[in-house]
Each structure stands twice: as C-alpha cells, then as structure tokens.
C-alpha positions as CSV (number, residue, x, y, z in Angstrom):
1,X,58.8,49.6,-117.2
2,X,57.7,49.9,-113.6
3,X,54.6,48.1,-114.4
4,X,57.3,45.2,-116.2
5,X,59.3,45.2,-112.9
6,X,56.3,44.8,-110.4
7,X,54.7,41.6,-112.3
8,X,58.7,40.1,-113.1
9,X,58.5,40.5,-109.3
10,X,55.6,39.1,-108.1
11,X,56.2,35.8,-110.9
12,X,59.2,35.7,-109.3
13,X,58.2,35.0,-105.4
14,X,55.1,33.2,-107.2
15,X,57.8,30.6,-108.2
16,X,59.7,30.7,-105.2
17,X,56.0,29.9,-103.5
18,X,54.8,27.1,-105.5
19,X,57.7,25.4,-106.7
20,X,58.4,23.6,-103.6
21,X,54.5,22.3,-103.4
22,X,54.8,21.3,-107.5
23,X,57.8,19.3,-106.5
24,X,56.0,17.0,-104.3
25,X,53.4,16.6,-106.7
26,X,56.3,15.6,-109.2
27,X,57.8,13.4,-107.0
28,X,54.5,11.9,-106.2
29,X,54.4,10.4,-109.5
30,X,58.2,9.1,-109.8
31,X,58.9,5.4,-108.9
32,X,60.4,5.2,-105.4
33,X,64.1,4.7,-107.5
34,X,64.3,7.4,-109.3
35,X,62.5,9.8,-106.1
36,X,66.0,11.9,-105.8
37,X,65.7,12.3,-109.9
38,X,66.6,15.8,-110.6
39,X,65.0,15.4,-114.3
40,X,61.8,17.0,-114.7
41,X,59.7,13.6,-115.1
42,X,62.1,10.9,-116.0
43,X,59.3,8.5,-115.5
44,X,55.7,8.4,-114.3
45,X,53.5,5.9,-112.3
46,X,50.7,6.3,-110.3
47,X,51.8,3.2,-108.0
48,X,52.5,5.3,-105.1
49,X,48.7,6.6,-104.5
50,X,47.6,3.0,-105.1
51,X,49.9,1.3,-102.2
52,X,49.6,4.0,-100.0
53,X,46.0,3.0,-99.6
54,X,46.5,-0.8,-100.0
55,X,49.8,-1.3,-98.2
56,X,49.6,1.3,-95.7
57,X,46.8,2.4,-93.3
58,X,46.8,6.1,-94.9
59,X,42.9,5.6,-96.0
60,X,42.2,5.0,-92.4
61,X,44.4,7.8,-90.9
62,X,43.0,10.2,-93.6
63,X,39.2,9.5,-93.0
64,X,40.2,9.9,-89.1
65,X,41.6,13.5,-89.9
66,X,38.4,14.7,-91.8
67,X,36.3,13.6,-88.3
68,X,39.1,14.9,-86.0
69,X,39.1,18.3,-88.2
70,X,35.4,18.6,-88.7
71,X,34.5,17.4,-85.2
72,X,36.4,19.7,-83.3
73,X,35.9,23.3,-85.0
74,X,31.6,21.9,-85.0
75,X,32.4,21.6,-80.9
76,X,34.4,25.1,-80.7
77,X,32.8,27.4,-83.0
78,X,29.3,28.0,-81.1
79,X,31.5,28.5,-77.4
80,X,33.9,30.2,-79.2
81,X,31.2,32.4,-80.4
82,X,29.4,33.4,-77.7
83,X,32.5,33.7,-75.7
84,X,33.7,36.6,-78.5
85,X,30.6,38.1,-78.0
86,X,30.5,38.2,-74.5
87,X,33.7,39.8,-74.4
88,X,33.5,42.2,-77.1
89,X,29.8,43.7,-76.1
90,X,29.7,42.9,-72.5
91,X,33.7,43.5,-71.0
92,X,33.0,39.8,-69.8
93,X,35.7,39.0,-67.0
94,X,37.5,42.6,-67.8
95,X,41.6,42.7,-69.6
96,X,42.4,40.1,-67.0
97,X,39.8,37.6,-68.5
98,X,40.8,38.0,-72.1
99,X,44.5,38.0,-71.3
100,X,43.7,34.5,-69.3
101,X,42.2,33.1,-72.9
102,X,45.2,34.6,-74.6
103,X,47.8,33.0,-72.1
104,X,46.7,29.5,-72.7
105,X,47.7,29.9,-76.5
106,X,51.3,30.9,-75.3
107,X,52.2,27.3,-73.4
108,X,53.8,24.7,-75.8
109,X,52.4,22.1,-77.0
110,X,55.1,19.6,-75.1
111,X,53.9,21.4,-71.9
112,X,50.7,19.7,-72.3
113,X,50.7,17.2,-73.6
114,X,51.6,14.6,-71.3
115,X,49.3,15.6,-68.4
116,X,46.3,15.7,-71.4
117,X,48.2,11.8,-72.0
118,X,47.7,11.2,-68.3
119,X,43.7,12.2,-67.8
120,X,42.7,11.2,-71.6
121,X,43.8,7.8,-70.3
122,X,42.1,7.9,-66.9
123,X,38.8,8.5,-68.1
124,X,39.2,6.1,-70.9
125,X,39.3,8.7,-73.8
126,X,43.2,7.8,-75.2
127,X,43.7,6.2,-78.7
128,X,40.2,7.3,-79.9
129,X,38.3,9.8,-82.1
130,X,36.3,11.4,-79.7
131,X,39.9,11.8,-77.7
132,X,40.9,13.9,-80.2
133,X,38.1,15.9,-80.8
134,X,37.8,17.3,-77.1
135,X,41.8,17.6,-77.5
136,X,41.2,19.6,-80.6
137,X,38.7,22.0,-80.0
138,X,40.0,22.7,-76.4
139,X,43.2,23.7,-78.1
140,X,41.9,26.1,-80.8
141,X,39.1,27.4,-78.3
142,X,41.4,30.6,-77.2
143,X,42.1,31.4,-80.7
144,X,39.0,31.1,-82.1
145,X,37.7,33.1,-78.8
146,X,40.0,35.8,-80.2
147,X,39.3,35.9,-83.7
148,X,35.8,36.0,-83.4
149,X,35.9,38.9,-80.7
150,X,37.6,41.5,-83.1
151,X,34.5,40.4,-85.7
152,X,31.8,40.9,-83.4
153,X,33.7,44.1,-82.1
154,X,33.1,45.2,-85.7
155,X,30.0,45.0,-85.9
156,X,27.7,48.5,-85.0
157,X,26.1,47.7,-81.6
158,X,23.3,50.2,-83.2
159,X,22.0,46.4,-84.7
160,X,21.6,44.7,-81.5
161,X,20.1,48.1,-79.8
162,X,17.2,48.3,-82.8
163,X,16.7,44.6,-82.5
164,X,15.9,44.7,-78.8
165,X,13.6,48.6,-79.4
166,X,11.5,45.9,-81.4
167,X,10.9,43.6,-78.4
168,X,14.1,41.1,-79.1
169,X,16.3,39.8,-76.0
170,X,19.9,40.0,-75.9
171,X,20.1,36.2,-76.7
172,X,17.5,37.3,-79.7
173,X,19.4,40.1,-81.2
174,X,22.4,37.7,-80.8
175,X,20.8,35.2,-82.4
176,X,18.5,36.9,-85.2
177,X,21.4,40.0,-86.0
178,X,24.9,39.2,-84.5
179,X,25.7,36.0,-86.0
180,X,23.7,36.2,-89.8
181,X,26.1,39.5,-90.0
182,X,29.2,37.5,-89.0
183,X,28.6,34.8,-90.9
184,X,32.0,35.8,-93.1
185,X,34.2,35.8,-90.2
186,X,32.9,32.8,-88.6
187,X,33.3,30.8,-91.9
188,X,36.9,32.0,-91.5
189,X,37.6,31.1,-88.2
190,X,36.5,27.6,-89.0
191,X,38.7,27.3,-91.5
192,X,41.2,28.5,-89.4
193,X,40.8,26.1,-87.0
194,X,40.3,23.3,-89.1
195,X,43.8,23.8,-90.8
196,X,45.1,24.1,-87.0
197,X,43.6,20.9,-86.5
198,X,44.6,19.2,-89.7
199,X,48.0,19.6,-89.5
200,X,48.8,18.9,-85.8
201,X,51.1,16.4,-85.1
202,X,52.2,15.8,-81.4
203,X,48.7,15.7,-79.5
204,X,48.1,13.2,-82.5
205,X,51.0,11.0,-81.9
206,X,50.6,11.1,-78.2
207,X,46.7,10.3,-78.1
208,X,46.1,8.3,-81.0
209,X,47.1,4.4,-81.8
210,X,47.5,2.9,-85.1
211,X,43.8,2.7,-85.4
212,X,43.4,6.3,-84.6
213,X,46.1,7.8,-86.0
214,X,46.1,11.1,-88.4
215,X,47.4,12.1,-91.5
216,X,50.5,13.9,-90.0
217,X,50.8,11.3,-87.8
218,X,50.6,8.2,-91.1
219,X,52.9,10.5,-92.9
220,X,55.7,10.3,-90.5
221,X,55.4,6.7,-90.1
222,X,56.3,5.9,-93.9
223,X,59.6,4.8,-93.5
224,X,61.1,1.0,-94.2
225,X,65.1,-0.1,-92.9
226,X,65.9,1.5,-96.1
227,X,65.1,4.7,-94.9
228,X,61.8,7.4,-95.6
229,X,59.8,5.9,-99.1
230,X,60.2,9.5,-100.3
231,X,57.4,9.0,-103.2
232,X,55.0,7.8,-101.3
233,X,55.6,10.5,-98.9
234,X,54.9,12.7,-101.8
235,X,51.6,11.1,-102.4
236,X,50.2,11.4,-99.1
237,X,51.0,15.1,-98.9
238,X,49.8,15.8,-101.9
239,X,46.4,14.0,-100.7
240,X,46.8,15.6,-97.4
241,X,47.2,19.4,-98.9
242,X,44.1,18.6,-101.1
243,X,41.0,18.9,-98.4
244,X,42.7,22.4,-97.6
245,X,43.1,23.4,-101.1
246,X,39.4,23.0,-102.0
247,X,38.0,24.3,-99.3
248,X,40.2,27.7,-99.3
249,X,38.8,27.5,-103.1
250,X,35.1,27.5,-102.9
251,X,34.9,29.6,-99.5
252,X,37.9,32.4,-100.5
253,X,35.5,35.0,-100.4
254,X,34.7,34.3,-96.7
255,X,38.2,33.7,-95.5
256,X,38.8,37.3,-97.8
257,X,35.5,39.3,-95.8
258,X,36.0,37.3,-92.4
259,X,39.8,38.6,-92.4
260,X,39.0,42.1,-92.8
261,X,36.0,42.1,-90.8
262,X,37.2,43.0,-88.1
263,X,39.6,45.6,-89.2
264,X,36.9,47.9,-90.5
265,X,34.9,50.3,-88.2
C-alpha cells in the first residue's frame, strides 16, 4: 500500500505538471473559434502552424532566437570558464571579487535596460543580432561564472598537480585535464544559459525591431482589435518549447552529471 500511495502521488503532481503544457498543445490544434472550447478536441486543424509562418513574421523571430541563444552561450562559456577556474583554484580577486560577479545577477532587468538601450544605440549595435548576442552573454556571464566555479571546485586539484610533475603548464593542465573532466557540467551550464537566453523577453523588446525580434518577443505581439489569437498563441509556444525539449532529451545525462558535479567531493 505504501508503495500504491507513493506512485498515486507522484501521477498525481505528474498531471498537475504536464497538463497545463498538453493544453496548449490541444489548443494549438483548435480553430481560433472554438480556442476557449472546454471539450477535449471538438475539432482539429493544423491552420494555426501554417499562418503563423505565412501571416506572421514567427519564422523570422524564431530563426533569430536559435542565433541569439546559440551565439551568446558560444561568446560566454570559454570566459565564463576560465573565470570559474580562476576563482575556484587561484582565490582570483578574493570573497569580494566573487561577491562583485554575484551582485550583478541581483539588479533587475528594468534597471538596465534602458542605459544598455542608450549605448547599444550609440555605437550602432540596437535592433540587431549581434546586439543581442553581446546583450546575452554579458547577462548570463555571472551565472555561468558561478556555476562553473562549484564544478571546477570539484574537481581533485591532485589532476592539475600530476599534469604539471609531467612538464604541463597551468594553462596545459587546464587545457589537457580541467575542462575534458568538466565536460558534464559545462554541457549543463550551456544549457542553462541557452534556456536563460531563449526565454528572455524585455532586453528583447527593448533592443530588437520587427526584423530582429525573438520568439517571446513575436509571441506577445499576436494580438488583432479582437483581442490575443489564443490558437495561434498555442502554436508558437508549442514550437517555442520544442528546441528546449530536444535538447534537454538527447543531453539529460549531462544536465543529470553537470548538476551534481559540483556537489560531490
């Protein structure tokens, strides 16, 4: 019975979990009349995928995401890297350093992002790409700066110290032992950082024009004097979940190692 009760339980928050996302993907398929159908699937159509990439500029938006996403954890990761290190092996900077990096994560967005407005448009970097991908990776820099310090932190120094007894330099032992070893929790702090990225909204609105506008951003603007196309909205989160989906699927095994990486002495 007690075996009964813990999987009745767990089915039970399993539902409470996932019946909100299968919803949307219901919804997604409804015409936009009958969107606030409570019937299970009164109707189907696949109309709503087809003119959000023919009436709407969601294609565009969504191919932006992908470069914004990519772009910016590509730029982070490697400072973000040897930034961890440096801090976790060499006491780089001291508590006052690392509590510096920490501090930026703690301003709000809203506090930022008009002065970023203000010199993005100065140097001629607003409403484009590369815009956002500076914007991005400077904004999940300090948290990928911590996550990957408590990884390398786990790491034996006993690795580096019989790397550089065989003639390797600090860089080398870095290079050749550190990161092949942290490989998990890098792969999970890029993940990290690419569902940070993906799923931004206000640096997005503020920085990008309808050219270079994101999925969060093309989401929001799906509304007609009738009010929000709650279908269609459907249809572009279930697209917009989907990048996220896979790639938790085929690297869960990192995300799973990189998480507990650090914890582990």
């Amino acid at each position: 019975m007690r075996h009964v009760a813990l999987h009745l339980g767990l089915l039970i928050v399993c539902a409470v979990i996932l019946l909100p996302i299968l919803w949307v993907v219901r919804t997604s398929f409804l015409p936009e009349a009958m969107s606030y159908s409570t019937h299970l699937l009164p109707a189907t159509t696949v109309d709503n995928y087809v003119e959000l990439f023919t009436t709407t500029r969601y294609g565009r938006s969504y191919f932006n995401s992908l470069v914004v996403a990519f772009g910016s954890v590509v730029i982070a990761l490697p400072f973000a890297a040897m930034t961890g290190y440096a801090f976790a092996r060499f006491k780089t900077s001291g508590k006052g350093g690392r509590f510096a990096v920490l501090a930026t994560q703690m301003l709000p967005s809203v506090a930022i992002v008009l002065p970023a407005f203000a010199l993005f448009r100065t140097v001629g970097l607003s409403n484009s790409l590369t815009g956002l991908v500076i914007a991005y990776a400077a904004l999940n820099l300090p948290f990928l700066i911590w996550i990957l310090m408590g990884f390398f932190e786990g790491i034996p120094v006993d690795l580096e110290w019989a790397a550089q007894t065989d003639g390797a330099t600090a860089w080398g032992a870095f290079w050749r032992i550190v990161l092949p070893v942290s490989l998990p929790g890098i792969a999970a702090a890029g993940v990290l950082g690419f569902i940070l990225t993906w799923n931004e909204f206000l640096f997005a609105l503020v920085l990008s024009g309808p050219q270079t506008a994101t999925v969060p951003v093309a989401l929001s603007s799906l509304q007609t004097s009738n009010g929000v196309q709650i279908a269609k909205v459907s249809a572009g989160v279930v697209l917009a979940i989907l990048p996220l989906v896979i790639a938790s699927r085929f690297i869960q095994r990192f995300i799973i190692q990189g998480l507990t990486f650090g914890s582990v002495k």
